[in-house]
OpenMM code with the backbone's topology and positions (N, CA, C; nanometers):
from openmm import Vec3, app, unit

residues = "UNK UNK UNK UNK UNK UNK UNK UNK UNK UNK UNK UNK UNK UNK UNK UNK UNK UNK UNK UNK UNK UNK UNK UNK UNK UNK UNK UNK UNK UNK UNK UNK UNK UNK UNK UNK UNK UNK UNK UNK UNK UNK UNK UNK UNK UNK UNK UNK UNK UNK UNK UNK UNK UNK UNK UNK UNK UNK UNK UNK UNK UNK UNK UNK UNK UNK UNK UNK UNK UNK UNK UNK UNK UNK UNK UNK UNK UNK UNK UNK UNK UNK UNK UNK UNK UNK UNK UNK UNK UNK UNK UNK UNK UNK UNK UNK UNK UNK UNK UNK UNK UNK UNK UNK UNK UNK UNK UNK UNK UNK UNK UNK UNK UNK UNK UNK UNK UNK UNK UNK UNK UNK UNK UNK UNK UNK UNK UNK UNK UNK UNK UNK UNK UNK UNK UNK UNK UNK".split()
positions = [
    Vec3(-1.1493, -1.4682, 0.1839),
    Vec3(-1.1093, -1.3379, 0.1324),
    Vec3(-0.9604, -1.3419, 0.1047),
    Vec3(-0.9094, -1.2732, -0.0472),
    Vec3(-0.7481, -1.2896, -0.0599),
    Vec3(-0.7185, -1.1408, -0.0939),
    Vec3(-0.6300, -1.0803, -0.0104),
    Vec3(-0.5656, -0.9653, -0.0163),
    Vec3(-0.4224, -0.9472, -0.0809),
    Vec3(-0.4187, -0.8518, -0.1370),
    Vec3(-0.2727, -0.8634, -0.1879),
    Vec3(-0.1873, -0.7141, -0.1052),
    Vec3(-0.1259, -0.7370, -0.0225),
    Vec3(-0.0580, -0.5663, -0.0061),
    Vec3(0.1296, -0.5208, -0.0897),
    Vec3(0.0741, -0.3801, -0.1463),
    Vec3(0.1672, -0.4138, -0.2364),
    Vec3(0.2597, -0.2903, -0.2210),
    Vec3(0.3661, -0.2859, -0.1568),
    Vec3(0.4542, -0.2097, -0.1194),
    Vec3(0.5550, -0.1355, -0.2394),
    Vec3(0.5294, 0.0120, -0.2266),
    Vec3(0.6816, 0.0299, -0.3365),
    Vec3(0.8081, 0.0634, -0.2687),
    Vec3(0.8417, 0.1723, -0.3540),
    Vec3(1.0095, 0.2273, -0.3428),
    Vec3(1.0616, 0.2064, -0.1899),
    Vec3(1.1430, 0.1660, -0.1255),
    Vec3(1.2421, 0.2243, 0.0002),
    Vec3(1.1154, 0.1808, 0.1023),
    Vec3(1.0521, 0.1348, 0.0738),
    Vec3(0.9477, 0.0152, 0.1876),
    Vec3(1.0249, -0.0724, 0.2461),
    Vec3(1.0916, -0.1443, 0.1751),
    Vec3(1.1888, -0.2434, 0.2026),
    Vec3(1.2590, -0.2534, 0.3118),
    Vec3(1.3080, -0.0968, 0.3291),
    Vec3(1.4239, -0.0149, 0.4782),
    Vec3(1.3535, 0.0288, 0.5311),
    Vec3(1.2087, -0.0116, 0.6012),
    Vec3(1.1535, 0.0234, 0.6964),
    Vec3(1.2261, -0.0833, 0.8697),
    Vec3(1.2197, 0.0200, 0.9068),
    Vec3(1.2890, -0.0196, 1.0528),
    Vec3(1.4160, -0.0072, 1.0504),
    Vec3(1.4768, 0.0472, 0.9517),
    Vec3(1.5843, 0.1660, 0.9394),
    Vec3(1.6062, 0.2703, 0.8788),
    Vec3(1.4984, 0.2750, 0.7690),
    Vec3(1.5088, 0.4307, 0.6804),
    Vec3(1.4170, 0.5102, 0.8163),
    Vec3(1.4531, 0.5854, 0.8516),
    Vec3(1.4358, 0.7623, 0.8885),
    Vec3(1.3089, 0.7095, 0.9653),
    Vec3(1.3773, 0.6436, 1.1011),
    Vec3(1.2858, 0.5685, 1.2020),
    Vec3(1.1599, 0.6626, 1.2578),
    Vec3(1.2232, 0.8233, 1.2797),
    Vec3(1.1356, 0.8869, 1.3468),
    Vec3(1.0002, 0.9229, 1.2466),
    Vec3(1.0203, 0.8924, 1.1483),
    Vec3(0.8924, 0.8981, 1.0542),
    Vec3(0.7899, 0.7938, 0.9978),
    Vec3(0.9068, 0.6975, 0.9550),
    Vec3(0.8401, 0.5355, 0.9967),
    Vec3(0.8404, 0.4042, 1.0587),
    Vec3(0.9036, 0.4639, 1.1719),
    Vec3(0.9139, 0.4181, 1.3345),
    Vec3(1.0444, 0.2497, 1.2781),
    Vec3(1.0634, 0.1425, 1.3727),
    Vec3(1.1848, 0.0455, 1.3678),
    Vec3(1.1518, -0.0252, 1.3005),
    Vec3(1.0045, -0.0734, 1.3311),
    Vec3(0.9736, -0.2282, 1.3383),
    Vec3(1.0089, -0.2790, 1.1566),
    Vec3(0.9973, -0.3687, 1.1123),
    Vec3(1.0645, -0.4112, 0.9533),
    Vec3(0.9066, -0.4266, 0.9095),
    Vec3(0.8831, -0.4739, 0.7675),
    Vec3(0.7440, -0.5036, 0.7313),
    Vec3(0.6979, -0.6274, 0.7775),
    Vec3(0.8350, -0.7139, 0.7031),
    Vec3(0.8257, -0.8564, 0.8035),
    Vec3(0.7549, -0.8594, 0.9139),
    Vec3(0.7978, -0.8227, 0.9891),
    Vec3(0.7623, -0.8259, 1.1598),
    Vec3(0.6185, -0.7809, 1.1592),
    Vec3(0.5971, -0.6691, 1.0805),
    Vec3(0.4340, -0.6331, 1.1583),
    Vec3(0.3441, -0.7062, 1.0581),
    Vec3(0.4233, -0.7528, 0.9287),
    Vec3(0.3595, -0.8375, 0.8601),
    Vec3(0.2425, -0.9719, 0.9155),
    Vec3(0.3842, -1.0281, 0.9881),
    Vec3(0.3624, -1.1200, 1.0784),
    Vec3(0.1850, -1.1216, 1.1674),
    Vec3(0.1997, -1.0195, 1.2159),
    Vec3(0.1455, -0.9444, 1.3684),
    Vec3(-0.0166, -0.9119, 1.2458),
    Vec3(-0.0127, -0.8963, 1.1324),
    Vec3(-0.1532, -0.8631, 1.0361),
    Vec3(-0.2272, -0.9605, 1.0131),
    Vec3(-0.0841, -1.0957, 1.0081),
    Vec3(-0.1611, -1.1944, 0.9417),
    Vec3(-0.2469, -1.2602, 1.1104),
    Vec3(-0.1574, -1.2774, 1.1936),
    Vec3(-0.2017, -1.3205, 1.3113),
    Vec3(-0.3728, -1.2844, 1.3747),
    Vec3(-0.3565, -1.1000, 1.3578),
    Vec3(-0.4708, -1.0366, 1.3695),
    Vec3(-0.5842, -1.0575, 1.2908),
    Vec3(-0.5665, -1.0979, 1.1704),
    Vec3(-0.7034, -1.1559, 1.0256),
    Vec3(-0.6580, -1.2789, 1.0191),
    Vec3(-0.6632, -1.3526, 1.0888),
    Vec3(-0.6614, -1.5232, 1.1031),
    Vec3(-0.7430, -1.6110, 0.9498),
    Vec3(-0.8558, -1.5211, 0.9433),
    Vec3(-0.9618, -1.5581, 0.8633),
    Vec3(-0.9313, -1.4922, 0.6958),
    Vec3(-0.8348, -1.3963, 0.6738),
    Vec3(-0.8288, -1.3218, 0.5460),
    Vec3(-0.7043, -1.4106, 0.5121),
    Vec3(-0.6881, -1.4095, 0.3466),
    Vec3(-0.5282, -1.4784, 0.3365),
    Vec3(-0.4873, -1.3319, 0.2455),
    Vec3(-0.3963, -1.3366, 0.3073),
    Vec3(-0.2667, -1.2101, 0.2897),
    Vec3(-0.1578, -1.2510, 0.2120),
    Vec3(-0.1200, -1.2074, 0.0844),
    Vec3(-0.0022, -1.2246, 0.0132),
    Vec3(0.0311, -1.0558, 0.0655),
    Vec3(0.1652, -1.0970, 0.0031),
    Vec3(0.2453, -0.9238, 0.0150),
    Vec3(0.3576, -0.9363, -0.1004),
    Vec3(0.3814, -0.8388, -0.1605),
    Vec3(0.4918, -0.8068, -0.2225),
    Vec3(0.5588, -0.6873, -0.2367),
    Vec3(0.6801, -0.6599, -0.2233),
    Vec3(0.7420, -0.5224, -0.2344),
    Vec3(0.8503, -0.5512, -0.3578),
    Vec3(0.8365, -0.4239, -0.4464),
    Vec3(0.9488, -0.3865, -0.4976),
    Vec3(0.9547, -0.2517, -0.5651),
    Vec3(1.0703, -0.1999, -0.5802),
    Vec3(1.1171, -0.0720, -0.6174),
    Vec3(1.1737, -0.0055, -0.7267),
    Vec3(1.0720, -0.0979, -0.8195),
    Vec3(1.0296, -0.1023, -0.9347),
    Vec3(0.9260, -0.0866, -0.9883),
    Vec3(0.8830, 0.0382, -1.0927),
    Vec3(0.7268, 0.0351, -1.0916),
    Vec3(0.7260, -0.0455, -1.1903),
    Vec3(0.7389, -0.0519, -1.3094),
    Vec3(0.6882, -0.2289, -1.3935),
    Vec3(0.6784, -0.2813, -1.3022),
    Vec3(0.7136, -0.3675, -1.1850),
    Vec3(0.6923, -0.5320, -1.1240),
    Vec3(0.5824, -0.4531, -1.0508),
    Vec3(0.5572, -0.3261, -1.0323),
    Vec3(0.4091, -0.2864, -0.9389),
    Vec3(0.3308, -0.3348, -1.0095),
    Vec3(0.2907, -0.2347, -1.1602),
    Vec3(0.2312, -0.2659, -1.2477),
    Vec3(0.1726, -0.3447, -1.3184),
    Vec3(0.2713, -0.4614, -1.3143),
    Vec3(0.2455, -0.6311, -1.3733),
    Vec3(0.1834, -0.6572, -1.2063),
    Vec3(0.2001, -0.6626, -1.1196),
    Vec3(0.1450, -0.7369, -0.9930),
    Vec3(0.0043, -0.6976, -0.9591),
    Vec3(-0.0227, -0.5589, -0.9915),
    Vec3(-0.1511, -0.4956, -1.0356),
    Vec3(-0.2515, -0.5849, -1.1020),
    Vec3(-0.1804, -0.5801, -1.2238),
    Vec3(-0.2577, -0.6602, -1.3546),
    Vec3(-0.2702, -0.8051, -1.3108),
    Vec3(-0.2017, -0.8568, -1.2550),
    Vec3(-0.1985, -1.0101, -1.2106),
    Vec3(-0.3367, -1.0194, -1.1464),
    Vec3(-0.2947, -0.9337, -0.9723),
    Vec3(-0.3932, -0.9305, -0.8772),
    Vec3(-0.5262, -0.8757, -0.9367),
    Vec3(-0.5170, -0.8290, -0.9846),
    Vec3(-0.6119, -0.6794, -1.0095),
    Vec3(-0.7484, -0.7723, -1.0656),
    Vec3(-0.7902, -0.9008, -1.1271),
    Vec3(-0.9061, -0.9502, -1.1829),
    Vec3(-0.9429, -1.0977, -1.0799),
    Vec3(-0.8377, -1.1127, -0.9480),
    Vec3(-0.8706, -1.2258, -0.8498),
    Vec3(-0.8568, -1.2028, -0.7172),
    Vec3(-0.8001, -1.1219, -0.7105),
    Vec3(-0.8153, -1.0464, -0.5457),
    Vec3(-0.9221, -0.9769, -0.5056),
    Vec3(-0.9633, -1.0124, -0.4278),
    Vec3(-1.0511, -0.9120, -0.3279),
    Vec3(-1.0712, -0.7755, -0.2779),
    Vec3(-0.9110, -0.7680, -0.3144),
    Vec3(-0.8863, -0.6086, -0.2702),
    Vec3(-0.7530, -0.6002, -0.2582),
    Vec3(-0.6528, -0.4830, -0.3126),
    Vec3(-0.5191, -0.4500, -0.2991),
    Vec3(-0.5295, -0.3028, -0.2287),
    Vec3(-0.4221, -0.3436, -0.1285),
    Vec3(-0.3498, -0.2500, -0.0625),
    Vec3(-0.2535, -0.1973, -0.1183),
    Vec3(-0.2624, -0.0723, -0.1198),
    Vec3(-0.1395, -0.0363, -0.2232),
    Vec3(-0.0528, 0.0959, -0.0984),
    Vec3(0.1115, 0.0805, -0.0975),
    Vec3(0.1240, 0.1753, -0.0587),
    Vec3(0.2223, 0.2200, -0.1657),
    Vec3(0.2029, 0.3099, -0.2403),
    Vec3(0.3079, 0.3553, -0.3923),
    Vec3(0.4032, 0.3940, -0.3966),
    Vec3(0.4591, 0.4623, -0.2338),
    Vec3(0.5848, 0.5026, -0.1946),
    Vec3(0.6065, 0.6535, -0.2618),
    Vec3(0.7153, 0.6597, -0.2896),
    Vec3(0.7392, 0.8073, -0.3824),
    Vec3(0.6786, 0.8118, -0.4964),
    Vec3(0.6216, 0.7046, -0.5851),
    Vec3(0.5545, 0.6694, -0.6710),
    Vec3(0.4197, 0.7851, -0.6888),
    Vec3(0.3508, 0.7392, -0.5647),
    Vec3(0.2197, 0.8365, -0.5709),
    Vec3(0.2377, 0.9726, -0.6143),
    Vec3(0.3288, 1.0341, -0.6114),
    Vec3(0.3488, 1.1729, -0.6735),
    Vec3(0.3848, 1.1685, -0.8060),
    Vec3(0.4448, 1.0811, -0.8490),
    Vec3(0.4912, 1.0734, -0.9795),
    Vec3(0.4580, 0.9872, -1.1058),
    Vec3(0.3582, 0.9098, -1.0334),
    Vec3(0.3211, 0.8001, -1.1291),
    Vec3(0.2171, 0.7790, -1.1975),
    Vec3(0.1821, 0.8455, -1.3237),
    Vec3(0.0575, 0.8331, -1.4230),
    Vec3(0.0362, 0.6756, -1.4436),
    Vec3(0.1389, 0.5797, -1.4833),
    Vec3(0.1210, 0.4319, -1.5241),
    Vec3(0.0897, 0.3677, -1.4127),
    Vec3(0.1191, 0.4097, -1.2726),
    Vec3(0.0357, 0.3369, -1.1530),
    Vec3(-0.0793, 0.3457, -1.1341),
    Vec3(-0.1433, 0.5057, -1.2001),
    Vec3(-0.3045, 0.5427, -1.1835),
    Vec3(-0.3566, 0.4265, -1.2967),
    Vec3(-0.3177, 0.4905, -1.3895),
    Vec3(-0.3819, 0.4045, -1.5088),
    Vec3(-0.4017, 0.2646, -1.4400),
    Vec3(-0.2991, 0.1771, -1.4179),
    Vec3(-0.3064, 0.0349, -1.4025),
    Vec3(-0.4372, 0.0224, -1.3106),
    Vec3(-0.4713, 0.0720, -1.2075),
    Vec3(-0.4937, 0.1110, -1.1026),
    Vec3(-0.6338, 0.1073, -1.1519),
    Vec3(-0.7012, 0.1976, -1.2447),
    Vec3(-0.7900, 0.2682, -1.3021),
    Vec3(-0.8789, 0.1122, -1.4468),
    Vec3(-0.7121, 0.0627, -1.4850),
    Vec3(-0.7638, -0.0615, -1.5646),
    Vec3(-0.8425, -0.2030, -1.4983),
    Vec3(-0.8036, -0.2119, -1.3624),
    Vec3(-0.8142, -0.3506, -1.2956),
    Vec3(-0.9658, -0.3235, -1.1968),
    Vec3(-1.0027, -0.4555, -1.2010),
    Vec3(-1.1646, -0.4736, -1.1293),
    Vec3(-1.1836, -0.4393, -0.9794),
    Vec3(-1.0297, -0.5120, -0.9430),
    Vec3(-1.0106, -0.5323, -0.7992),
    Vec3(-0.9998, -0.3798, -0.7454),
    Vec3(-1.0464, -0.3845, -0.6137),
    Vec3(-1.0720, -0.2664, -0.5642),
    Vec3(-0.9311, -0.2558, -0.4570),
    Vec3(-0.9008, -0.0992, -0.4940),
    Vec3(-0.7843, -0.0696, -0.4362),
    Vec3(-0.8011, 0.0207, -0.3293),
    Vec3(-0.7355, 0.0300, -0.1948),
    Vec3(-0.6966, 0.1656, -0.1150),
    Vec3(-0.5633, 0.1964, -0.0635),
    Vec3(-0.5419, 0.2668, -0.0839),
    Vec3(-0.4190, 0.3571, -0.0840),
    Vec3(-0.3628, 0.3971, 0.0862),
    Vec3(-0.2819, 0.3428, 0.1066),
    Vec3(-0.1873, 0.3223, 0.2296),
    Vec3(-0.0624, 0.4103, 0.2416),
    Vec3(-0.0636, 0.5325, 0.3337),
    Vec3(0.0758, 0.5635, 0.3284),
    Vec3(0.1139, 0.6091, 0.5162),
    Vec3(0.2082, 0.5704, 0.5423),
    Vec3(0.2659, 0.5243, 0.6921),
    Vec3(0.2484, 0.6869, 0.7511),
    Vec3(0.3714, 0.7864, 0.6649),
    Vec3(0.3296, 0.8784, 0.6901),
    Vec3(0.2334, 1.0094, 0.6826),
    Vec3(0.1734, 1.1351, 0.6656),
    Vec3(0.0869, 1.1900, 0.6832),
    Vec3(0.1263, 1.2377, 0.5788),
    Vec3(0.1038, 1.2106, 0.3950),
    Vec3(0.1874, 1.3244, 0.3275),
    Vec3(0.1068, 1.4532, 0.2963),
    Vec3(0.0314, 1.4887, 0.3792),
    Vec3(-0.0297, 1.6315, 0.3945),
    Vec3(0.0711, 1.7281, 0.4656),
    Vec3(0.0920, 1.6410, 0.5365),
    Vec3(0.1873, 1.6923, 0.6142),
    Vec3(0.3679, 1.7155, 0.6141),
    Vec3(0.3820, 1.6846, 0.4433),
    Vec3(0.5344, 1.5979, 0.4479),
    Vec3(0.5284, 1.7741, 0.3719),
    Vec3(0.6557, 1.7867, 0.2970),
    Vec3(0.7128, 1.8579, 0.1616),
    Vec3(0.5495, 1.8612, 0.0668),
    Vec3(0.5448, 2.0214, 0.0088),
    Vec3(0.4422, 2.0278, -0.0772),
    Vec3(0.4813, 1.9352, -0.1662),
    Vec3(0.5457, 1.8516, -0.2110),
    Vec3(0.5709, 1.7208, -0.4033),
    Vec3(0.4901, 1.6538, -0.2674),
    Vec3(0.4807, 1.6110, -0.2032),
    Vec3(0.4077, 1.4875, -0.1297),
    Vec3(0.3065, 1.4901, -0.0986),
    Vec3(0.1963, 1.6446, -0.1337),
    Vec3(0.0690, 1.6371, -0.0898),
    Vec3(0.0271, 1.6542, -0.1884),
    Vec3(0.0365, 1.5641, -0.3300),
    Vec3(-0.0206, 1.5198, -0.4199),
    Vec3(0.0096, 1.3804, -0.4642),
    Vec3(-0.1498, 1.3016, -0.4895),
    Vec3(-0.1213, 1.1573, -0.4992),
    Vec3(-0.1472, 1.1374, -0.6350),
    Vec3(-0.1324, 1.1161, -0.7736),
    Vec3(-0.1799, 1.0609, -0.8640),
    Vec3(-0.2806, 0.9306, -0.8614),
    Vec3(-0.2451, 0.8799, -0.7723),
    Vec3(-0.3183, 0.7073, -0.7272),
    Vec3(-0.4533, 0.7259, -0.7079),
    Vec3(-0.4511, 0.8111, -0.6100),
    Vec3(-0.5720, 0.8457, -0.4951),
    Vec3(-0.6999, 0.8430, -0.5827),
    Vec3(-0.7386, 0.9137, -0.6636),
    Vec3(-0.8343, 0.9451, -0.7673),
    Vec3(-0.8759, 0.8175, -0.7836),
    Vec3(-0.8035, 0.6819, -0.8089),
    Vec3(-0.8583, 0.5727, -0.8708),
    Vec3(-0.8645, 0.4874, -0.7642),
    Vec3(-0.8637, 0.4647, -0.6290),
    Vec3(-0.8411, 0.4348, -0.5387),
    Vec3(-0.9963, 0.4663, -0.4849),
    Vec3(-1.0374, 0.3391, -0.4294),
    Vec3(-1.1799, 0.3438, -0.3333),
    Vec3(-1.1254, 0.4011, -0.2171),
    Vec3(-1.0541, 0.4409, -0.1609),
    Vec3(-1.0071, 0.5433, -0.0569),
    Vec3(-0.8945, 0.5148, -0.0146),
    Vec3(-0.8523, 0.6168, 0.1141),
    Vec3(-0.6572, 0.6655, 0.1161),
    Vec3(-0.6663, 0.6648, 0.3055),
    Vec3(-0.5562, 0.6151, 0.3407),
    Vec3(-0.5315, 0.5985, 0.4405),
    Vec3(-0.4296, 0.6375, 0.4738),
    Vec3(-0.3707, 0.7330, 0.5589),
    Vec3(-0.2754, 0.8138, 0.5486),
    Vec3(-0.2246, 0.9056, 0.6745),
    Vec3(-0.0894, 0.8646, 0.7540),
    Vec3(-0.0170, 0.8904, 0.8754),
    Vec3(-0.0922, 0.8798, 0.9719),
    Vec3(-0.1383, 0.7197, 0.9768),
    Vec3(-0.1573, 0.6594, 1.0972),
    Vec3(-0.0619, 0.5462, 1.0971),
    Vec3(0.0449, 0.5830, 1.0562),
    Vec3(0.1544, 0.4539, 1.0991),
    Vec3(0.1053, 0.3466, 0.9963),
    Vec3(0.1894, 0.2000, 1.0349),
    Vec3(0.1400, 0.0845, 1.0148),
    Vec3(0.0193, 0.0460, 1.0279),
    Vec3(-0.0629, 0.1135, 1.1358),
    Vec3(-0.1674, 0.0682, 1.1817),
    Vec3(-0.3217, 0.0793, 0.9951),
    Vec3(-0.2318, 0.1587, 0.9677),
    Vec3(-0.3160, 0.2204, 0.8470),
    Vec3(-0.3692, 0.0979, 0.7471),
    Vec3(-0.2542, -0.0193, 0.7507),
    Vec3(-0.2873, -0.1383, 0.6950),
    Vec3(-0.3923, -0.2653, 0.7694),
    Vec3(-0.3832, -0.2535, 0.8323),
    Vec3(-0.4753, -0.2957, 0.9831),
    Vec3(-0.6099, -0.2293, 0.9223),
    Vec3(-0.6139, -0.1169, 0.9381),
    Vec3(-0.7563, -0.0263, 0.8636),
    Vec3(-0.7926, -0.0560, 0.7759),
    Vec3(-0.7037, -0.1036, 0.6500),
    Vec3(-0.7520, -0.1293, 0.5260),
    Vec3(-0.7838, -0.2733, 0.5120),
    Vec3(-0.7387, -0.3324, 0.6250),
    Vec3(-0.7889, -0.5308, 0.5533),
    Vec3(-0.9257, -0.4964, 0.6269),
    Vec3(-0.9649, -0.4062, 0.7318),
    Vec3(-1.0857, -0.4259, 0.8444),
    Vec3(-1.1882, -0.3841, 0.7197),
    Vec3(-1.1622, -0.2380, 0.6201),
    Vec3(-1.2570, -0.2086, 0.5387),
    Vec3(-1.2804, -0.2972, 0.4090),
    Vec3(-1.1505, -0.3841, 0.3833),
    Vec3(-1.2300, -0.5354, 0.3091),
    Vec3(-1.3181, -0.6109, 0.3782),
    Vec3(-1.3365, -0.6276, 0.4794),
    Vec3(-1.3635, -0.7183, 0.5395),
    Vec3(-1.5426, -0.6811, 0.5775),
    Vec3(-1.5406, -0.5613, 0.5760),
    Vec3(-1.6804, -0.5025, 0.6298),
    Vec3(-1.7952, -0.5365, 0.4949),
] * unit.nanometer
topology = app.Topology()
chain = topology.addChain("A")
for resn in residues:
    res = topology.addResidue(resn, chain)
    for name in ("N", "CA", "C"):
        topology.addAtom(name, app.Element.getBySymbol(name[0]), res)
């Protein structure tokens, strides 16, 4: 099984952007701790804070992966060309976000993504990615 998890905007400054919301640890680190836990799945990852390089990484993954993790960052509220891409590709996507954005600012309890997304995982922490390789895997 090959997973792709694909991080956007200000992902990057996790384990120092605004700890009490998405706690210290870096992606690296729990990166680490995902791959350890799915011994048996192979895990690529990429982040950037750029939606083109989302978009193209989409389209790349999107017809040989198994399944993308997507977390869209501020993106999900704002991004028609992430649905679309999203909406164009075979590979089956679910939607990852650390914190609860039901719970954030009303702009954050709307996802554009979600709709095209085989399902959404949402303010259970990190652990939320953990959830999503277990529901490839089932």
């Amino acid at each position: 099984m090959k997973l792709l998890i694909l991080n956007g905007p200000n992902l990057n400054l996790l384990g120092t952007r605004e700890p009490a919301i998405y706690g210290r640890q870096t992606f690296e680190e729990y990166f680490e701790t995902l791959q350890m836990a799915f011994p048996s799945v192979t895990i690529h990852y990429f982040q950037s804070n750029h939606e083109g390089l989302l978009i193209d990484k989409l389209h790349e993954a999107g017809f040989t992966y198994n399944g993308i993790i997507l977390n869209p960052g501020a993106y999900t509220h704002t991004s028609i060309a992430l649905a679309d891409a999203i909406a164009a590709i075979e590979t089956p996507v679910v939607e990852v976000h650390i914190s609860n954005i039901y719970s954030r600012e009303i702009f954050r309890q709307k996802s554009y993504t979600a709709p095209n997304c085989v399902g959404s995982i949402t303010g259970l922490g990190l652990k939320g990615y953990d959830l999503a390789v277990a529901y490839f895997m089932s």
